[in-house]
N, CA, C and O atoms as CSV, one atom per row, in Angstrom:
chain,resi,resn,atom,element,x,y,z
A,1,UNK,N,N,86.317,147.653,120.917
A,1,UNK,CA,C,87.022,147.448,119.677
A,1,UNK,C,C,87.696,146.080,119.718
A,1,UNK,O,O,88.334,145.620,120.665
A,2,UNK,N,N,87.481,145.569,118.675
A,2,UNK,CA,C,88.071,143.750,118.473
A,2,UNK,C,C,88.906,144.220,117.588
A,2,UNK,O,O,88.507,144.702,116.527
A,3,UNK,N,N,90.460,144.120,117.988
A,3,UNK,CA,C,91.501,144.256,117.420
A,3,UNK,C,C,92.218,143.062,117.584
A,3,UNK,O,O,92.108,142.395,118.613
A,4,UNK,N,N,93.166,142.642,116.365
A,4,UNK,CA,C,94.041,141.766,116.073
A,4,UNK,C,C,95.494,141.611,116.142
A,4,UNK,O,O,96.162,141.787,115.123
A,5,UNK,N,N,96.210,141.200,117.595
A,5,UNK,CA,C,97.494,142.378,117.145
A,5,UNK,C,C,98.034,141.670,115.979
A,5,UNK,O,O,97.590,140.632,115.488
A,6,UNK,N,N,99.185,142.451,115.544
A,6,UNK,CA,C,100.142,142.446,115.028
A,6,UNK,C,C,101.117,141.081,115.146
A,6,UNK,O,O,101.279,140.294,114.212
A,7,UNK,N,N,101.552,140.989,116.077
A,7,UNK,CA,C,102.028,139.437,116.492
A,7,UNK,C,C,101.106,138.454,116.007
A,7,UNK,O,O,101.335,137.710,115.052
A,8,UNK,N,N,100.119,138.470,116.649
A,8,UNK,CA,C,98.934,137.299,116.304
A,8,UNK,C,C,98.510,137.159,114.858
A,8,UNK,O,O,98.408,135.942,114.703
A,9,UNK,N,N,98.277,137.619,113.979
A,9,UNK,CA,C,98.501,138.203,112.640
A,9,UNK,C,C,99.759,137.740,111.876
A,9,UNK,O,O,99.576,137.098,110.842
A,10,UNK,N,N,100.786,137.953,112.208
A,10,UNK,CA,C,102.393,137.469,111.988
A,10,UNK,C,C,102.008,135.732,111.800
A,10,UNK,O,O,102.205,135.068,110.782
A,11,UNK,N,N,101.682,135.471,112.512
A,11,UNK,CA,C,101.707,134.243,113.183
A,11,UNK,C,C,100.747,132.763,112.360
A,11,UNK,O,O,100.967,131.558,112.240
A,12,UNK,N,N,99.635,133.715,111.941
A,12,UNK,CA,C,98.366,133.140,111.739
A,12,UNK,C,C,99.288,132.787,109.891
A,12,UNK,O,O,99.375,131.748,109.235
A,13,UNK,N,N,99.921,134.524,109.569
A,13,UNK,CA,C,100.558,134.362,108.395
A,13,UNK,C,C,101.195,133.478,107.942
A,13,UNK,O,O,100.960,132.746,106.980
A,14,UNK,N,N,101.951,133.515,108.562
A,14,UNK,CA,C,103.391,132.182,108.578
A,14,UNK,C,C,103.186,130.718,108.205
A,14,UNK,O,O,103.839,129.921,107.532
A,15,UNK,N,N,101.264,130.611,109.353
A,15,UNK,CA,C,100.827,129.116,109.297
A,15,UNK,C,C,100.491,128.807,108.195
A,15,UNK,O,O,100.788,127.770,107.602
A,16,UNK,N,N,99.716,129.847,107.755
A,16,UNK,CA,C,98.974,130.058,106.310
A,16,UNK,C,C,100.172,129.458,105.352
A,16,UNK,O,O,100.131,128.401,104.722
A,17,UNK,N,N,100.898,130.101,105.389
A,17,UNK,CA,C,102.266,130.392,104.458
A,17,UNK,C,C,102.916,128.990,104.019
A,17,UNK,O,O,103.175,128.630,102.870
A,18,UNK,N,N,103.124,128.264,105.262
A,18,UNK,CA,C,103.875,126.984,105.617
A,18,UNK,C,C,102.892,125.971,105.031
A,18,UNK,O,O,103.278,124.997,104.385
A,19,UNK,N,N,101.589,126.241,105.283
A,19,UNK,CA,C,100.446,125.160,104.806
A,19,UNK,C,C,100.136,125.421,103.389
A,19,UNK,O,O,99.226,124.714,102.957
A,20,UNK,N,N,100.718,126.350,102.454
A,20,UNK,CA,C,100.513,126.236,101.243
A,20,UNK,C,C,101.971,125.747,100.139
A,20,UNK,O,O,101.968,125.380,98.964
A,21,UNK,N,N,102.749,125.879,100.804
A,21,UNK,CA,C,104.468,124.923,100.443
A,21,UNK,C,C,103.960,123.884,100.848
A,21,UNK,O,O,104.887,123.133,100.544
A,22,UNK,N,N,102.984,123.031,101.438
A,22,UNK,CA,C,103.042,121.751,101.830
A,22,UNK,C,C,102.546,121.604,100.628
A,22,UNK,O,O,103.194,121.366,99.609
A,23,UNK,N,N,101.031,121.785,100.750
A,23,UNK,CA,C,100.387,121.597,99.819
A,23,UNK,C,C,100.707,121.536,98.050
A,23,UNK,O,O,100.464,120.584,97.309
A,24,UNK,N,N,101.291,122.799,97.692
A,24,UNK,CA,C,102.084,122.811,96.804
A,24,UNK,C,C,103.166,121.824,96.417
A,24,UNK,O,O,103.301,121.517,95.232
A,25,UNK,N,N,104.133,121.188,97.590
A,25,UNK,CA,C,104.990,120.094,97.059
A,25,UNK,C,C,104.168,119.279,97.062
A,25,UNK,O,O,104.383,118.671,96.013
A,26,UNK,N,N,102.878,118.575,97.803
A,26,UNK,CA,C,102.178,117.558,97.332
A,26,UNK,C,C,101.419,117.322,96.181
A,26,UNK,O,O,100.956,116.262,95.759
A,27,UNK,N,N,101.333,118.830,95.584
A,27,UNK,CA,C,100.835,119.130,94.138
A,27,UNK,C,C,101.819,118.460,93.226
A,27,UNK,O,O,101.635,117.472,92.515
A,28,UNK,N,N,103.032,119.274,93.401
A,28,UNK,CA,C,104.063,119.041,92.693
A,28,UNK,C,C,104.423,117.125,92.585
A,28,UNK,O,O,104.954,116.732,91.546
A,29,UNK,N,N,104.152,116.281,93.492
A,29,UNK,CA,C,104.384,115.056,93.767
A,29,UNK,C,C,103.145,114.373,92.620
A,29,UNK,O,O,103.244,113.640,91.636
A,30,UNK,N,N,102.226,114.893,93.170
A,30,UNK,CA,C,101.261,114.558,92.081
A,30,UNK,C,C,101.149,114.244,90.786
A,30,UNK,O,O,100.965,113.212,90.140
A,31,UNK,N,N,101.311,115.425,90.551
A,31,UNK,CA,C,101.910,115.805,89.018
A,31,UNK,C,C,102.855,114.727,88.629
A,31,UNK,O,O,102.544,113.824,87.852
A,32,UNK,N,N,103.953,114.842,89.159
A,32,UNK,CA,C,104.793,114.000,88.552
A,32,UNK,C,C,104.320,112.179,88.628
A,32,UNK,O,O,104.645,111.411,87.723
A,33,UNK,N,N,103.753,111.857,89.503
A,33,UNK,CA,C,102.885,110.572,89.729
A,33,UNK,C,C,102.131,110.388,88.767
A,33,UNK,O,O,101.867,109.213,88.512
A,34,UNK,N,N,101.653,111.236,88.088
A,34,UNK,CA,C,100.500,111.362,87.096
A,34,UNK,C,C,100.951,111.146,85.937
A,34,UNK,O,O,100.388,110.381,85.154
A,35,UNK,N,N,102.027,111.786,85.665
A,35,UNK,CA,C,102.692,111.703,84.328
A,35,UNK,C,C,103.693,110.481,84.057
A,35,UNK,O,O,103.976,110.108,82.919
A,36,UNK,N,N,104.176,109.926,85.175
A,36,UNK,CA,C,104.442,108.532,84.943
A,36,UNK,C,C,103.649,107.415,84.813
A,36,UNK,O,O,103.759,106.478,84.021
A,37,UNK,N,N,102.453,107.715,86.089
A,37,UNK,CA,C,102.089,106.595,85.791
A,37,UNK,C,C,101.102,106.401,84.258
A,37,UNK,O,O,100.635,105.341,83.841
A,38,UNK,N,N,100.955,108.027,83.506
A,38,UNK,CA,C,100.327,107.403,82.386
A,38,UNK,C,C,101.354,107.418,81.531
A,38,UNK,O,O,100.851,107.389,80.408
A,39,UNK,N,N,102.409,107.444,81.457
A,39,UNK,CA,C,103.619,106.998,80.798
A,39,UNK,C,C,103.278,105.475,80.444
A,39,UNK,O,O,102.928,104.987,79.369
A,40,UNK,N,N,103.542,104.741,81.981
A,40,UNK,CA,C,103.260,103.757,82.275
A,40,UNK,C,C,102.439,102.534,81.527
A,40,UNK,O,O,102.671,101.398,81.113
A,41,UNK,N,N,101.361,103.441,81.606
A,41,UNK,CA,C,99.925,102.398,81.013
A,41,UNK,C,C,99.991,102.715,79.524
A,41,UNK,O,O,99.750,101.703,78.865
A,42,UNK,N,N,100.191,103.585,78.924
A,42,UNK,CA,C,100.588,103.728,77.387
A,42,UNK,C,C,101.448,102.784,76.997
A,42,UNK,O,O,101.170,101.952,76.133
A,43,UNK,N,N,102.693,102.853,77.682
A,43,UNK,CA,C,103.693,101.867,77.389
A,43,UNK,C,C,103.395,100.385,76.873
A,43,UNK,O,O,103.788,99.717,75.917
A,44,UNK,N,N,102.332,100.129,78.176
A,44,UNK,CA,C,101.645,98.630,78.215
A,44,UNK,C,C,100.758,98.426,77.106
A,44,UNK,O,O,100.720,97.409,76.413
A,45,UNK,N,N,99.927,99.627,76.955
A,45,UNK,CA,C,98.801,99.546,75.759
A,45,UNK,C,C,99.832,99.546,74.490
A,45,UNK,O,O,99.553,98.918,73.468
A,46,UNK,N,N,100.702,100.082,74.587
A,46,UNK,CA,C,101.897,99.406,72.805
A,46,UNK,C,C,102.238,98.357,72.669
A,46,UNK,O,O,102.159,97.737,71.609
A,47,UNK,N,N,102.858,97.777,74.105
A,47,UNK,CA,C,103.300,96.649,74.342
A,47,UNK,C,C,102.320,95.576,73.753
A,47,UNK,O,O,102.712,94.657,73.033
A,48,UNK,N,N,101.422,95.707,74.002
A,48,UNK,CA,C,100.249,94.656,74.066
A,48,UNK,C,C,99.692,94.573,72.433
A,48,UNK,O,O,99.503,93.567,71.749
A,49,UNK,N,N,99.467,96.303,72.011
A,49,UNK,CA,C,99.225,96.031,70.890
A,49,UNK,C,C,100.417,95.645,69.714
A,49,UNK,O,O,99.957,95.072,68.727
A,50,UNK,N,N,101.448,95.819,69.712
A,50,UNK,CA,C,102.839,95.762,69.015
A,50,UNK,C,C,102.784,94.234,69.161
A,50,UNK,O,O,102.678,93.647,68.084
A,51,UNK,N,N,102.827,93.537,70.151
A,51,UNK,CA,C,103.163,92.035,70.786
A,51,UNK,C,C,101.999,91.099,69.384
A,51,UNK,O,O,102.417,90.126,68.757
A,52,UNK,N,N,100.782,91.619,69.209
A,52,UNK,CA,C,100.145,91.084,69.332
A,52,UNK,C,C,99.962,91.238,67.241
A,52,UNK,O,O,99.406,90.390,66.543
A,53,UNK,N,N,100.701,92.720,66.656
A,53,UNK,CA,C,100.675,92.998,65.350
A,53,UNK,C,C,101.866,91.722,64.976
A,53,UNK,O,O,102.032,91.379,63.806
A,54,UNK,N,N,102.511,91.200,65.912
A,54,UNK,CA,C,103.477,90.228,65.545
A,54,UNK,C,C,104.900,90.958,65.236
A,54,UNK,O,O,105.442,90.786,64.144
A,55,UNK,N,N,105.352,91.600,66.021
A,55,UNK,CA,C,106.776,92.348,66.390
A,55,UNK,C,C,107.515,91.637,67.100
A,55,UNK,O,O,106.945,90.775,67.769
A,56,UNK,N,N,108.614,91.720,67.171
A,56,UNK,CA,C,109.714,91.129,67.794
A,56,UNK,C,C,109.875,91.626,69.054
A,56,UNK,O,O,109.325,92.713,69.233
A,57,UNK,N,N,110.528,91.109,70.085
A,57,UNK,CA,C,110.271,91.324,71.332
A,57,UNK,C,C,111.277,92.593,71.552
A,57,UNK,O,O,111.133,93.618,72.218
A,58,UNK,N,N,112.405,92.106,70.692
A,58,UNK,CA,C,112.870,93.874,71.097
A,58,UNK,C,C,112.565,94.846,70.245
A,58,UNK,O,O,113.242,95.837,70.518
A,59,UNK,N,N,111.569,95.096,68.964
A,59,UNK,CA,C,111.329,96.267,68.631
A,59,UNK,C,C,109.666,96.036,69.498
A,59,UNK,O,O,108.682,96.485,68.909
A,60,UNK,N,N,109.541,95.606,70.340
A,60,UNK,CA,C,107.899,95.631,70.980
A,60,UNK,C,C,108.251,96.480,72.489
A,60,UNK,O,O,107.357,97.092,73.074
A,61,UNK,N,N,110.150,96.400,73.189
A,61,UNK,CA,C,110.368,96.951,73.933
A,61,UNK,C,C,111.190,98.518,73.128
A,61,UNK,O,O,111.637,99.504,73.714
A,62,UNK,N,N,111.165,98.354,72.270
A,62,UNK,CA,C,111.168,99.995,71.616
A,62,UNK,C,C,110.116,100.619,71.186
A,62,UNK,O,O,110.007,101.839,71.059
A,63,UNK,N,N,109.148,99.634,70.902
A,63,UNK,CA,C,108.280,101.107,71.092
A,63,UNK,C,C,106.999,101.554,72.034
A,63,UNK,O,O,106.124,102.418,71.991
A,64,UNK,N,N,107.438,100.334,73.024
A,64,UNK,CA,C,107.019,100.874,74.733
A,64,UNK,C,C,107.744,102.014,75.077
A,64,UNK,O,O,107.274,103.148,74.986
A,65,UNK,N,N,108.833,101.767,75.457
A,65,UNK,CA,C,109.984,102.332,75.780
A,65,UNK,C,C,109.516,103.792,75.118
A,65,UNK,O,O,108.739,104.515,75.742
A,66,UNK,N,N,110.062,104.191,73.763
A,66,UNK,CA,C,109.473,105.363,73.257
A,66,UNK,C,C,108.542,106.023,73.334
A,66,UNK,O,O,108.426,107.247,73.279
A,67,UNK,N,N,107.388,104.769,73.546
A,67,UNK,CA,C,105.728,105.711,73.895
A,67,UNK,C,C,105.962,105.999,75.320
A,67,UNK,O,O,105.198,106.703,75.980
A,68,UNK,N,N,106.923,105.500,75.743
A,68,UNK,CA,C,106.781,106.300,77.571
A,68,UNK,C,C,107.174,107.518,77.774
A,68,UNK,O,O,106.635,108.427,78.405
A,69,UNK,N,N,108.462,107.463,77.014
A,69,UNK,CA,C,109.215,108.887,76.887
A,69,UNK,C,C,108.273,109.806,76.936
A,69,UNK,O,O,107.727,110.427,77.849
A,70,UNK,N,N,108.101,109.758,74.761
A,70,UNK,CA,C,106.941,110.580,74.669
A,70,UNK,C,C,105.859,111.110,75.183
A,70,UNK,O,O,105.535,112.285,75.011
A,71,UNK,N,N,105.067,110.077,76.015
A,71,UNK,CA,C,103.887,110.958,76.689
A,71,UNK,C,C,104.426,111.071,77.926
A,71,UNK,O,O,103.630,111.798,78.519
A,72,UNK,N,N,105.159,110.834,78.549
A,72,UNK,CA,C,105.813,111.321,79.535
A,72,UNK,C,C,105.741,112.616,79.453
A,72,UNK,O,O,104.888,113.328,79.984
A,73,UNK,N,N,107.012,113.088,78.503
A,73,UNK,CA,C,107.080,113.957,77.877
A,73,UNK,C,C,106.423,115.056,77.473
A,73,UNK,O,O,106.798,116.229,77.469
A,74,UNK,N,N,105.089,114.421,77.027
A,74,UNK,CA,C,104.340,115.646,76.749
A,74,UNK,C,C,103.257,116.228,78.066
A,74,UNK,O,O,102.814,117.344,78.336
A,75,UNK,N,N,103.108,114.929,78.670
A,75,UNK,CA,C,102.127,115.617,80.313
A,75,UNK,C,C,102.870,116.633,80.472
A,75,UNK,O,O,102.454,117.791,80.439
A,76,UNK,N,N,104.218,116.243,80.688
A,76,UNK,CA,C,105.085,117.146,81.451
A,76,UNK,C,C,104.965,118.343,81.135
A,76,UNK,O,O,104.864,119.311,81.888
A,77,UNK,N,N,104.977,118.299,79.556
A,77,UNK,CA,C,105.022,120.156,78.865
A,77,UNK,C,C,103.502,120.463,78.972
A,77,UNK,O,O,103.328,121.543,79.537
A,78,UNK,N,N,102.334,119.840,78.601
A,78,UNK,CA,C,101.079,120.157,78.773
A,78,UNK,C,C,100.740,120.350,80.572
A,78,UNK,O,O,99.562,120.403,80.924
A,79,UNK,N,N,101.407,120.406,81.195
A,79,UNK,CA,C,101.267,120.918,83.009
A,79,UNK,C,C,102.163,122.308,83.115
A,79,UNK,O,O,101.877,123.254,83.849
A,80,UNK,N,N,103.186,122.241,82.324
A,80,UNK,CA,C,104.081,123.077,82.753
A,80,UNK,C,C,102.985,124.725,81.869
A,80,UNK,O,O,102.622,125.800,82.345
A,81,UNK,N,N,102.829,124.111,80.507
A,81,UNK,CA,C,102.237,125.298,79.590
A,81,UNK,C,C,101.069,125.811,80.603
A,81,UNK,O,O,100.910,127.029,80.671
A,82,UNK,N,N,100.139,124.862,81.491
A,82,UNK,CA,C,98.782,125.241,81.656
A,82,UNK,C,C,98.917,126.089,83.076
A,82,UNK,O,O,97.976,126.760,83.498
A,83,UNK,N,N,100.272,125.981,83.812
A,83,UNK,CA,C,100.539,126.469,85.021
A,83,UNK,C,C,101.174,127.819,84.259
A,83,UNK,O,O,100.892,128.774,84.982
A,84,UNK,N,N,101.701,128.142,83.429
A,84,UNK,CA,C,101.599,129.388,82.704
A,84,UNK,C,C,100.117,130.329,82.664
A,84,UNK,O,O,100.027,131.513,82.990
A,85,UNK,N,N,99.451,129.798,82.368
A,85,UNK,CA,C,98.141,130.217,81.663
A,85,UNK,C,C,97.229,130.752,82.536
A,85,UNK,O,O,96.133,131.135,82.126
């Protein structure tokens, strides 16, 4: 009979256990990397196009600024809704 104790089992659990909180905060790191950095590049794609409709430099940094929020913003709720689901 190939038996497993109990201890050894405990053990194997735990590793299991510990290696999916890793994983998981590196998920979690992700995520949030993701949603900035396309914050990020939106921002630039307003910037560029706003700069270029002939806007003023500070309503061209308002509505970077705002488009970052916003899709910031919405990754954030479109990850949070789909980890529901």
């Amino acid at each position: 009979m190939t038996g497993t104790s109990v201890a050894q089992l405990r053990t194997e659990h735990q590793a299991l256990t510990q290696a999916l909180e890793k994983a998981n905060g590196t998920i979690r790191y992700m995520k949030v990397a993701m949603a900035v950095m396309t914050g990020v590049i939106s921002s630039l794609v307003t910037a560029f196009a706003v700069a270029h409709l002939g806007a003023s430099p500070l309503a061209t940094i308002g509505y970077s600024g705002s488009t970052f929020i916003a899709v910031t913003g919405f990754i954030f709720t479109i990850q949070e809704k789909l980890r529901r689901s």
